[in-house]
C-alpha atoms as a printed R data frame, in Angstrom:
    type eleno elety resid chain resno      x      y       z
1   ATOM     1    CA   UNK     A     1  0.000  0.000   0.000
2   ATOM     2    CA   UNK     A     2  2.369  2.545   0.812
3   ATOM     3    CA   UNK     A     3  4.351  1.283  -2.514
4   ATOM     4    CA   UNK     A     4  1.059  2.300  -3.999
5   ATOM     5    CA   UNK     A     5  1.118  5.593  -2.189
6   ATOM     6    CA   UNK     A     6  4.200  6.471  -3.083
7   ATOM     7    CA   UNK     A     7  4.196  5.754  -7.035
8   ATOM     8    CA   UNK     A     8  0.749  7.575  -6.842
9   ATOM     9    CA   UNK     A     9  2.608 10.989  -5.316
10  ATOM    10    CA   UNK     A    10  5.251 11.067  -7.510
11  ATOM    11    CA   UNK     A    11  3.299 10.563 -10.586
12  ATOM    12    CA   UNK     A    12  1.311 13.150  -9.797
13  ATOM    13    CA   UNK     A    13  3.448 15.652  -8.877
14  ATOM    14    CA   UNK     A    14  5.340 15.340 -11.525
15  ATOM    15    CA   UNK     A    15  2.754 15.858 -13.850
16  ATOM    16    CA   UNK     A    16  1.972 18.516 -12.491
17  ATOM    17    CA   UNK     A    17  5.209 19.970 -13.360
18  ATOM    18    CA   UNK     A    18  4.545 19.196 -16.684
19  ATOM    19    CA   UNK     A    19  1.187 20.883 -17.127
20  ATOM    20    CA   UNK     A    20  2.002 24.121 -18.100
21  ATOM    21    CA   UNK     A    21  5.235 26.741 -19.036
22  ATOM    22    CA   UNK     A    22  4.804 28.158 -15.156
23  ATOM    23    CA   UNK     A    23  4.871 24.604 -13.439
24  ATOM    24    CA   UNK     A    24  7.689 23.276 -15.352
25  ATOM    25    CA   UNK     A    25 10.318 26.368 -14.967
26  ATOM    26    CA   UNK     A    26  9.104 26.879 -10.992
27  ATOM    27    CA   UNK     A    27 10.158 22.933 -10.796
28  ATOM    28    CA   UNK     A    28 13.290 23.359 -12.355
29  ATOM    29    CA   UNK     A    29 14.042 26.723  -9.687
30  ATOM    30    CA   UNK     A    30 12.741 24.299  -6.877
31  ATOM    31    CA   UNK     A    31 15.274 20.834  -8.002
32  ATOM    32    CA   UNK     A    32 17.984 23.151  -8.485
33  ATOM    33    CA   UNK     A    33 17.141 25.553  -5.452
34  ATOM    34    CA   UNK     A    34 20.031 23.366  -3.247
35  ATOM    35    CA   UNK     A    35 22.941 24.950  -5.252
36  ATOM    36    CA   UNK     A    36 21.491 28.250  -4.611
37  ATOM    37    CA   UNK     A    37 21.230 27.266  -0.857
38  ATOM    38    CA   UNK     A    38 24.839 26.000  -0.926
39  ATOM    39    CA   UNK     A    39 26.270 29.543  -2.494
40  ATOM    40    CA   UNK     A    40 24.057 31.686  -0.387
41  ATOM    41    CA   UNK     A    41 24.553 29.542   2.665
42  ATOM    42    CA   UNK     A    42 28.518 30.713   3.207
43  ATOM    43    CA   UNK     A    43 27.346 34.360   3.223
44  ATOM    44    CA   UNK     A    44 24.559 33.693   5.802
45  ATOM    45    CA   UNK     A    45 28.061 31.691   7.847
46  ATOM    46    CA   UNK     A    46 30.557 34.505   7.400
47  ATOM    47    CA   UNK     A    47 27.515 37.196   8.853
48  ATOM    48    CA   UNK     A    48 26.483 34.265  11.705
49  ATOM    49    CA   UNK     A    49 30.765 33.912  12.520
50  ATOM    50    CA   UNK     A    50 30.924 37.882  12.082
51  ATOM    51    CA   UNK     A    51 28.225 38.052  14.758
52  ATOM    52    CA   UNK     A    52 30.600 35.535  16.524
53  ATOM    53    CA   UNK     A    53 33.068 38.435  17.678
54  ATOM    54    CA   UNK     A    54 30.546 39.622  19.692
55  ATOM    55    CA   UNK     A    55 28.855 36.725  20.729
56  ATOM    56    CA   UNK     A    56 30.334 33.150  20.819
57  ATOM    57    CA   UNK     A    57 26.990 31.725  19.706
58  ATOM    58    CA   UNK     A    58 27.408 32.528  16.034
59  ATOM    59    CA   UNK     A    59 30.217 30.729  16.165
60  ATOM    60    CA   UNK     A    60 28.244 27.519  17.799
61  ATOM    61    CA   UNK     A    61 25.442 27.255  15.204
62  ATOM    62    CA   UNK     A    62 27.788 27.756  12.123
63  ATOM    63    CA   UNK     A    63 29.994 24.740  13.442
64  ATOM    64    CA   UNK     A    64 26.897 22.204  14.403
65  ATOM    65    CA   UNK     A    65 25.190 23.541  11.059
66  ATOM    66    CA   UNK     A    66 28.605 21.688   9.316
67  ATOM    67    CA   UNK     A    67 28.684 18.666  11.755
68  ATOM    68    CA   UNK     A    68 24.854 18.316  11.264
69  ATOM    69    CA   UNK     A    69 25.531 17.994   7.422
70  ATOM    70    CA   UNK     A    70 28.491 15.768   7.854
71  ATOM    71    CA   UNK     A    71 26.534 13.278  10.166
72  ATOM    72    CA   UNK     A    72 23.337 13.268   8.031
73  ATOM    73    CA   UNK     A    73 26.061 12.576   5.221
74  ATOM    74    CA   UNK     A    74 27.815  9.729   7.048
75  ATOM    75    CA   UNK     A    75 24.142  8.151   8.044
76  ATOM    76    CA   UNK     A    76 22.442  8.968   4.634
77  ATOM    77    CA   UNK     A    77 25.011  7.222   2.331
78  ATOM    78    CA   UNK     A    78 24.754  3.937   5.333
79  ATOM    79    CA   UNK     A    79 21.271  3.934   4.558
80  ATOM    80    CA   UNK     A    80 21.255  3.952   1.093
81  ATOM    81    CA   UNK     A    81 23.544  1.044   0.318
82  ATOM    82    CA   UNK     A    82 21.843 -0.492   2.708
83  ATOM    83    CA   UNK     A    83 18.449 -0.057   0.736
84  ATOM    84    CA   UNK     A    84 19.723  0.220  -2.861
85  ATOM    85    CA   UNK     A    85 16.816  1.981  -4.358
86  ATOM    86    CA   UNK     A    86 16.687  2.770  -8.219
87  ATOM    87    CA   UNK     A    87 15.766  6.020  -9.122
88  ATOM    88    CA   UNK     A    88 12.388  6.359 -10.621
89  ATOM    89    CA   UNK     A    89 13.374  6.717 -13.664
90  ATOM    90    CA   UNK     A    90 15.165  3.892 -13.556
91  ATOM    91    CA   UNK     A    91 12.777  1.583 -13.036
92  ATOM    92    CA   UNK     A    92 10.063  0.568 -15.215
93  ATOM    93    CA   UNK     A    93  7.290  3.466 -13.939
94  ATOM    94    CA   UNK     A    94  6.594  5.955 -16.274
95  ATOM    95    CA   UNK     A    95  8.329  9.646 -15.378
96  ATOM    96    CA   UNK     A    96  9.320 12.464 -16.849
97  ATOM    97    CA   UNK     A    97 12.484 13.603 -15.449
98  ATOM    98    CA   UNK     A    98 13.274 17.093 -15.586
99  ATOM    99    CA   UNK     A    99 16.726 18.069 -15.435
100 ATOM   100    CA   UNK     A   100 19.995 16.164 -15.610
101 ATOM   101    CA   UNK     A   101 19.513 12.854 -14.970
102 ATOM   102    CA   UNK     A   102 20.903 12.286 -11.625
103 ATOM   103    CA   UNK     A   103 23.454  9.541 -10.783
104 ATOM   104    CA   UNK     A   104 23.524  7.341  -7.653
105 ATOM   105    CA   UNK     A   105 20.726  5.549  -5.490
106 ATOM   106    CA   UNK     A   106 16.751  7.441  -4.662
107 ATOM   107    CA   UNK     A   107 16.816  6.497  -0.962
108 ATOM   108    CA   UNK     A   108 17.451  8.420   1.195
109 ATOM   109    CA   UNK     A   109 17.734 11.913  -0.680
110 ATOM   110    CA   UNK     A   110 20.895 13.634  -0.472
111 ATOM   111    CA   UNK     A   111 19.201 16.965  -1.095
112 ATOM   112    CA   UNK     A   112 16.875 16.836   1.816
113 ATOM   113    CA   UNK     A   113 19.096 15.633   3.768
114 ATOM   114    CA   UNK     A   114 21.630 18.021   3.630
115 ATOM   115    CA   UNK     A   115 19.283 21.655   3.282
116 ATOM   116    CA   UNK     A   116 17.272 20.051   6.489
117 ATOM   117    CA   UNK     A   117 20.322 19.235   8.088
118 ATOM   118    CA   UNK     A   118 21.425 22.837   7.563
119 ATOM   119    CA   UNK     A   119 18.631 24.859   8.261
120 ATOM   120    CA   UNK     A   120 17.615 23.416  10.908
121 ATOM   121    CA   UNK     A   121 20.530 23.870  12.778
122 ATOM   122    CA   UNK     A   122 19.903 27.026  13.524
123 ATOM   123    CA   UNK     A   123 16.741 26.805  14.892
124 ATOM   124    CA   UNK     A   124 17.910 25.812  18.102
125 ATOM   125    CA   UNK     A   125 19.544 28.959  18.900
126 ATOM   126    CA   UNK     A   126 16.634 31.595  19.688
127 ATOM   127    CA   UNK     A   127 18.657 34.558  17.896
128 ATOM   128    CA   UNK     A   128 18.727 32.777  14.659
129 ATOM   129    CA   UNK     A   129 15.352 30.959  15.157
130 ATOM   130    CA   UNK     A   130 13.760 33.187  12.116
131 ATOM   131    CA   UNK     A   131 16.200 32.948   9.813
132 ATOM   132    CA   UNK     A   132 16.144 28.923  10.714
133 ATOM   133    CA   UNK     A   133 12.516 29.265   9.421
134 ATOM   134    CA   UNK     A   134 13.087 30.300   6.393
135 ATOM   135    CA   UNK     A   135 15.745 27.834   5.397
136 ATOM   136    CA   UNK     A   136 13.366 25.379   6.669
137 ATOM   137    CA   UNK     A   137 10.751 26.368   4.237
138 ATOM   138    CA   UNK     A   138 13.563 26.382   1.427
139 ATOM   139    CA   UNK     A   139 14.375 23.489   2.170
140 ATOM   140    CA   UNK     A   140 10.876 21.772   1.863
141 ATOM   141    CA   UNK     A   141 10.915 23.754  -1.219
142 ATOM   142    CA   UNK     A   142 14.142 21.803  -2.095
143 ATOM   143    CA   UNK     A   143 12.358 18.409  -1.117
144 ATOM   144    CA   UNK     A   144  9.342 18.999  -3.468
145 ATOM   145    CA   UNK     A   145 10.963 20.048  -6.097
146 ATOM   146    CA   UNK     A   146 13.137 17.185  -6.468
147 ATOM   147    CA   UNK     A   147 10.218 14.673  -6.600
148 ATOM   148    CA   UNK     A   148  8.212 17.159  -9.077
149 ATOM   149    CA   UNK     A   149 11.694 16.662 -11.440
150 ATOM   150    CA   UNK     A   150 11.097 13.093 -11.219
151 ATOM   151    CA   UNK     A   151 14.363 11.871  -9.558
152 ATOM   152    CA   UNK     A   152 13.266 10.971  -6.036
153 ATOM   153    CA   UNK     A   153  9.964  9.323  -4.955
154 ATOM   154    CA   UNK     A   154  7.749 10.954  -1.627
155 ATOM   155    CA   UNK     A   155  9.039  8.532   0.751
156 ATOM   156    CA   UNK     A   156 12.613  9.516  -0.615
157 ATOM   157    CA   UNK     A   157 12.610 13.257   0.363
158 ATOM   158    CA   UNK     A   158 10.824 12.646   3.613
159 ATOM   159    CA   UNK     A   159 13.268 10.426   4.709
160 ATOM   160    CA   UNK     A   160 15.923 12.719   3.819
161 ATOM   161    CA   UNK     A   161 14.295 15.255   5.527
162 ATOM   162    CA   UNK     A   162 13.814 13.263   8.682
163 ATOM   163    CA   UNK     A   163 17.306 12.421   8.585
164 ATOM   164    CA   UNK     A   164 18.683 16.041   8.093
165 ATOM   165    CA   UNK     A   165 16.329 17.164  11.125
166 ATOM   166    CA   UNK     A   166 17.209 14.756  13.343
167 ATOM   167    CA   UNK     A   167 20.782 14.920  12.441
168 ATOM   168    CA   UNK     A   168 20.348 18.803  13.569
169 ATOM   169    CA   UNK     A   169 18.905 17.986  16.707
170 ATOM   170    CA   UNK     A   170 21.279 15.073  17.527
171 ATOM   171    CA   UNK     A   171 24.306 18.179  17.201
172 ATOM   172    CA   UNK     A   172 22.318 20.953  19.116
173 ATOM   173    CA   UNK     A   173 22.070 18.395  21.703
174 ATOM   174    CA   UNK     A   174 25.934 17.384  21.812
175 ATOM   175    CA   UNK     A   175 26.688 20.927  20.712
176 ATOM   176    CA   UNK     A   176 24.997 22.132  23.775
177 ATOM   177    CA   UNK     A   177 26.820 19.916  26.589
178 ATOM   178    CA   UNK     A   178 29.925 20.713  24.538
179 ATOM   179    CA   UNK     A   179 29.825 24.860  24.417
180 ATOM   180    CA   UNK     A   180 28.580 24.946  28.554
């Protein structure tokens, strides 16, 4: 059933970013909105480390935003070859991939994981709660956007999203008894 659910979603959604001029293009913006992410995401680090001279938390959330990455990294390519999914268009469903066609295994995604892992990192520091927020929300856009294109199935993204968050939450935590 959830197979069912899952072939369903993507299907869908990426028909829907096939349905018109405005659908496709805003597809191709959200698949490719992670190397946006990665170029603007330095600049939002050097402000959050410039912040750091006057307060040692800036410092904090850039380095658990990089060890939050690095661990959903480590844990996302376990997972993977443990599951060995095909991409979707790999196998013998009927997509439409937009984009490059991606190399390497569907499950978990590497995208999700990585802008979840990321933005969420900073949530857990009140000062940078907001901007967390946001790169949340970018980072769903990320998720969606990648399924739309045809390269990752629901339960792909979510995982990777799951991953990325918890990988976030896993450094705060250690992060926390570490900087007291």
């Amino acid at each position: 059933m959830f197979s069912t659910i899952d072939v369903n979603g993507l299907l869908w959604l990426n028909s829907v970013a096939h349905t018109n001029v405005v659908t496709f293009w805003m597809t191709v913006v959200l698949s490719r909105l992670l190397i946006a992410l990665i170029i603007i995401a330095p600049l939002f680090m050097v402000e959050v480390w410039h912040d750091a001279r006057r307060n040692s938390i800036g410092s904090h959330v850039v380095v658990q935003a990089v060890f939050a990455v690095i661990l959903a990294t480590a844990i996302g390519y376990l997972i993977g070859a443990l599951v060995g999914r095909p991409r979707p268009f790999e196998e013998t469903i009927y997509v439409a991939p937009i984009g490059p066609l991606p190399a390497g295994l569907s499950f978990p995604s590497a995208h999700s994981w990585v802008s979840f892992a990321f933005a969420s990192a900073f949530l857990y520091y009140p000062k940078y709660a907001k901007l967390g927020q946001v790169l949340v929300v970018l980072a769903a856009l990320v998720a969606l956007g990648r399924v739309m294109a045809g390269v990752h199935y629901p339960s792909d993204v979510i995982a990777g999203s799951l991953l990325g968050l918890a990988s976030a939450y896993v450094v705060a935590r250690w992060g926390r008894a570490i900087f007291r």
